[in-house]
C-alpha positions in Angstrom: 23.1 -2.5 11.0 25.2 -2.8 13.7 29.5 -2.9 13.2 33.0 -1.8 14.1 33.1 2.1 15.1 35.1 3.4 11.8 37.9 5.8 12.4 36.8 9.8 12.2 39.3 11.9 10.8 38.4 15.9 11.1 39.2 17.7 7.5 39.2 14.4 5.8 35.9 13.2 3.4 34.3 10.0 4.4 33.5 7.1 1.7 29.6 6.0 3.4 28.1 2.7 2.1 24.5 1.8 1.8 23.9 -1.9 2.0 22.2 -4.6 3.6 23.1 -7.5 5.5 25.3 -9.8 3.0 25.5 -7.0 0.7 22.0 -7.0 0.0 20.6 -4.2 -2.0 18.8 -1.6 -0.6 18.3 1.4 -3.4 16.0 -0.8 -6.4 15.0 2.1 -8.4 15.4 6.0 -8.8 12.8 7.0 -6.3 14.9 4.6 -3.7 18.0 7.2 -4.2 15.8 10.6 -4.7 14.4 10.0 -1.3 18.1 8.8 0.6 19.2 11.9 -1.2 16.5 14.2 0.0 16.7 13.1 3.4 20.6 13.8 3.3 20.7 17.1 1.5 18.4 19.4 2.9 19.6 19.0 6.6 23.1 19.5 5.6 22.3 22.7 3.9 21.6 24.0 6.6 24.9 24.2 8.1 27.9 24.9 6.5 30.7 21.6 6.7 33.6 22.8 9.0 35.9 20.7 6.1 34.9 19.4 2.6 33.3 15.8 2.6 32.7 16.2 6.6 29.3 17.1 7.6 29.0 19.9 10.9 28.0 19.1 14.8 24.6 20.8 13.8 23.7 19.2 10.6 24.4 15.8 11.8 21.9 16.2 14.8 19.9 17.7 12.4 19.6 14.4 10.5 19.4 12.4 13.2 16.7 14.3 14.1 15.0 13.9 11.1 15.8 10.6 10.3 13.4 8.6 12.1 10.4 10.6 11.6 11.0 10.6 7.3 11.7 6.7 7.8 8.6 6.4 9.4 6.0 7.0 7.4 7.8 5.1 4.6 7.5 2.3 6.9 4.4 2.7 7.7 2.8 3.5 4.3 4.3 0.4 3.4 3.8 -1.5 6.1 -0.1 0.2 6.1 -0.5 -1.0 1.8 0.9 -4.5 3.1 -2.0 -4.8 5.7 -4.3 -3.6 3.3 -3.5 -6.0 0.2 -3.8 -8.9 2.9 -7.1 -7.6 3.7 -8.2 -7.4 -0.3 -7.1 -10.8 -0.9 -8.7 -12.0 2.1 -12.1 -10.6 0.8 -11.6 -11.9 -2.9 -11.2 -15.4 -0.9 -14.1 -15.1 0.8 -15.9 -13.9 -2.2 -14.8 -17.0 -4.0 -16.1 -19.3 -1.4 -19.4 -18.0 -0.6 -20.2 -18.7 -4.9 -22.3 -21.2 -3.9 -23.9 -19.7 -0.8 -25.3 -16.7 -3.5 -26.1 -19.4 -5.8 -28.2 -21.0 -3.4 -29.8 -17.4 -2.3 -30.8 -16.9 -6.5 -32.0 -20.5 -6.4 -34.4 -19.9 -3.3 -35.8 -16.8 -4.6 -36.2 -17.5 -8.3 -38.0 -20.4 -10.3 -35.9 -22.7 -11.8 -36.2 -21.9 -15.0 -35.3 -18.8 -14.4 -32.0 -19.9 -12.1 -30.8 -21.9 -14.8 -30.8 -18.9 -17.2 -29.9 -16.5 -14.6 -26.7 -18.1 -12.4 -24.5 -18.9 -15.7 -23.6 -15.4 -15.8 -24.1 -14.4 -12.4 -21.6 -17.0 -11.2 -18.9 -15.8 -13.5 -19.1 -12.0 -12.6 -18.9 -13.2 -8.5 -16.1 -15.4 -9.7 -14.1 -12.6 -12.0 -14.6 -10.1 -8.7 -12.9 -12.4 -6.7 -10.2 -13.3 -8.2 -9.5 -9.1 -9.4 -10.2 -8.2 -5.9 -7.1 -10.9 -4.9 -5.4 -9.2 -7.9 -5.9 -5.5 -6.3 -4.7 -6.6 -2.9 -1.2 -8.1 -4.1 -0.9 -5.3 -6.6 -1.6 -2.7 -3.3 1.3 -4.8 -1.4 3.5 -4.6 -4.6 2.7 -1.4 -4.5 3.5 -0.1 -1.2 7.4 0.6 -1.6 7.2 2.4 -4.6 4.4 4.7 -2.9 6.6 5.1 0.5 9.2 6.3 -1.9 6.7 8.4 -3.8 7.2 7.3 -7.2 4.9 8.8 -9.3 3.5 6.4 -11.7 3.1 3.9 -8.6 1.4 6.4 -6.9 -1.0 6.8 -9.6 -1.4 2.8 -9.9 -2.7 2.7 -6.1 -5.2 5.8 -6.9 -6.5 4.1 -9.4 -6.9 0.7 -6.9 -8.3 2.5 -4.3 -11.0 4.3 -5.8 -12.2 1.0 -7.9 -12.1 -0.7 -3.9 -14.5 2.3 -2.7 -16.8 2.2 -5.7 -17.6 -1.7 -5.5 -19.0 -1.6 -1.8 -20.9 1.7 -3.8 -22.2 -0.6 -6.8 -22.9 -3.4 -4.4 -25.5 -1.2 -2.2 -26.6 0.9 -5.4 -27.8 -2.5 -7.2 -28.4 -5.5 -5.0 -31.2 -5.6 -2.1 -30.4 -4.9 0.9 -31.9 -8.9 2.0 -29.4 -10.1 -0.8 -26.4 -8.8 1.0 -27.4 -9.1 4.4 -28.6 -12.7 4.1 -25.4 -13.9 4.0 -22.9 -12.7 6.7 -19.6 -13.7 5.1 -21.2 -12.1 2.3 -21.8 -8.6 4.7 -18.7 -8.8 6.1 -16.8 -8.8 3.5 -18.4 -5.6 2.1 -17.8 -4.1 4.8 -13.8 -4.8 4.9 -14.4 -3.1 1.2 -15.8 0.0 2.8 -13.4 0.4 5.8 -10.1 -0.6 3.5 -11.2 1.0 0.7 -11.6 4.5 2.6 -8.1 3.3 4.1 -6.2 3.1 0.5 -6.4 6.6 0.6 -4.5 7.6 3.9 -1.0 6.1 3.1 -1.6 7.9 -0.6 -2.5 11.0 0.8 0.5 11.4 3.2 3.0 10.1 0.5 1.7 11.8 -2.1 4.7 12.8 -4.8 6.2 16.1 -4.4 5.0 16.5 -0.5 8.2 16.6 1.9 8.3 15.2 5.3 5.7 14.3 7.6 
């Protein structure tokens, strides 16, 4: 954030603070300081200091340099998991409100004696979908700074999200007619958001994957 130009003094170590605006944290867990620290120390290896506790001509261009490009992709895996949560909970929405579209699809094509024994169930499975698929998408956005700073067991949380997002679009078109899910459009569209976003989960996982350095 911008302030007053502090006073350099060659030969002298510097005291650096990392905060936010009003003091605001901006390290919440270990991961938080392994990357800053990461970021920091392999540039400045590179270079030997001309004075303890002050960093060379070279190294500091060097992180500068780098800098940007490491803050990046955190930013936009985070940024990216954000989008994609929004778009899970938009689809467990939609799959809550088109309950009574499908209902009205198994009404039209069964007898009703058979719709009354067959939508109980039927209507609390589409129900329980929606509301985990809204669960997945604000546990992706919840997700998304821990996988930007490639915590492991978050990482391994987001896997697991993103391969239960690609196999429902799988077990939709494996088990249901094709007429069922293209009768309805809300219905279609919102399996194909699961398709496109679930093959999506994997990009910011893949280039943040722990124990993989820079870009």
């Amino acid at each position: 954030m911008a302030r007053l130009a502090r006073v350099t003094v060659q030969g002298l170590p510097h005291h650096v603070t990392s905060r936010g605006n009003g003091r605001a944290r901006t390290f919440f867990r270990d991961a938080d300081h392994a990357l800053n620290r990461d970021l920091l120390v392999e540039p400045c290896s590179v270079t030997a200091d001309p004075a303890p506790g002050v960093l060379g001509t070279s190294a500091s261009a060097t992180i500068l340099d780098q800098l940007p490009s490491s803050l990046g992709i955190v930013m936009n895996a985070t940024r990216t998991m954000t989008i994609q949560g929004a778009l899970l909970v938009m689809v467990g929405v939609i799959h809550l409100a088109m309950t009574g579209e499908i209902g009205r699809i198994v009404a039209h094509n069964t007898t009703p004696a058979a719709f009354a024994f067959l939508w109980p169930p039927y209507a609390l499975d589409h129900i329980v979908v929606g509301l985990l698929l809204a669960a997945i998408g604000a546990g992706t956005i919840l997700c998304g700074p821990g996988v930007a700073a490639r915590d492991a067991r978050i990482w391994r949380i987001a896997l697991t999200n993103a391969i239960a997002v690609c196999a429902l679009p799988v077990a939709v078109v494996a088990v249901a007619p094709l007429t069922t899910v293209t009768a309805a459009a809300a219905f279609l569209a919102a399996t194909l958001i699961l398709i496109g976003v679930g093959l999506w989960m994997l990009w910011p996982l893949w280039r943040c994957r722990p124990g993989r350095r820079g870009g």
